[in-house]
N, C-alpha and C positions, 0 to 999 in steps of 0.2 A: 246667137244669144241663147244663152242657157236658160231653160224655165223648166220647174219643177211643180206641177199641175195637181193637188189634192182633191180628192174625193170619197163620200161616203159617210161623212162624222152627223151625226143628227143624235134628237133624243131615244133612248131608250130605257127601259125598266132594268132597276137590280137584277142581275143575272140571267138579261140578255144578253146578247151577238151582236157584232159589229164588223164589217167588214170595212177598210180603210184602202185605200187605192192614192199612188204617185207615177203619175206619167211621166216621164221625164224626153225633152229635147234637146238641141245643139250639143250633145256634148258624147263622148262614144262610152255609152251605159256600163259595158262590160268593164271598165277601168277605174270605176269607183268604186268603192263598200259604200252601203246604203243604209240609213239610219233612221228609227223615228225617235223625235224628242216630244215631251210632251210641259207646259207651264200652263198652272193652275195660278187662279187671281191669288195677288200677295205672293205667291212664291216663285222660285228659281225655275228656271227652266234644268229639265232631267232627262238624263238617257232615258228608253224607252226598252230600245234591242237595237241589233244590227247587226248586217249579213255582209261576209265578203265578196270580191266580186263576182266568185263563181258563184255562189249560194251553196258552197262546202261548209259553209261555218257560220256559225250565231254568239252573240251574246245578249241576252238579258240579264236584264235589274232585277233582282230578288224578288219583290213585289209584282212582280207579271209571270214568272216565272208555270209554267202550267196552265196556266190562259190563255196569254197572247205568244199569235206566233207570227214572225216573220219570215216574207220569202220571198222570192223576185223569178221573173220571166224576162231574161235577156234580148227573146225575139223580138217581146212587146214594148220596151224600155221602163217594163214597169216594177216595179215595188210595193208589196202587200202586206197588210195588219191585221189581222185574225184576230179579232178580242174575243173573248168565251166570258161569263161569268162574272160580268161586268156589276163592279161596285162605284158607290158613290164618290170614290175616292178615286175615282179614274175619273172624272168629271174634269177636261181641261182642253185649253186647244194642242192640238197634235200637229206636230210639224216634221213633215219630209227632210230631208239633209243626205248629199251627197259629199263622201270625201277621195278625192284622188290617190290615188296609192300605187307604187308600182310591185306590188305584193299579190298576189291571190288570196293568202293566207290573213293577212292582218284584219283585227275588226277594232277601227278608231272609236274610241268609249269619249271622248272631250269636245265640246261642241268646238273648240278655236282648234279640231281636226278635220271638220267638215270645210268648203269650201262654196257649197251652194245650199239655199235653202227653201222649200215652197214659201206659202203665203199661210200657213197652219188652218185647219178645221178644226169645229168645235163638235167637241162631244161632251155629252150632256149625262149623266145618269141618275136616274131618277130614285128614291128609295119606296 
């Protein structure tokens, strides 16, 4: 069974740090690209970033761009969020997402590309 394990999302102050953690099981970690999406109340849910399998490649959303970085540890099956300089407008729950791919290269940007997804954490940021 596949399960995708979130951690780290709590409150913090405008232009704090946050570190965001996905563990990931059943499934062989290195053949996904890894994704965070994140939906705030009333709205869509939204790319966040996301790294291909090897962690050769990124893409983020404009909006996080120089703050948050994503990155991944193969050994550990895990997937990481580095937020920096956190505004209120990042206030949402954040959700892990894994997409199968038989690419190295590709980073799936559409959530109906992902194939598994955590249970999301909330982060909170305060003004």
């Amino acid at each position: 069974q596949v399960q995708l394990v979130e951690s780290g999302g709590g409150l913090v102050q405008a232009g704090g740090s946050l570190r965001l953690s996905c563990a990931a099981s059943g499934l062989t970690f290195s053949s996904y690209a890894m994704g965070w999406f994140r939906q705030a109340p009333g709205k869509e849910r939204e790319l966040v970033t996301v790294i291909t399998r090897s962690g050769g490649g990124t893409y983020s959303t404009d909006s996080v761009k120089g703050r948050f970085t994503i990155s991944r540890d193969n050994a550990k099956n895990t997937v990481y969020l580095q937020m920096n300089f956190l505004l209120p407008e990042d206030t949402a729950v954040y959700y892990c997402a894994a997409a199968a791919t038989p690419t190295r290269v590709w980073t799936p940007r559409r959530a109906d590309d992902f194939d598994h997804w955590g249970q999301g954490t909330q982060v909170t940021v305060s003004s």
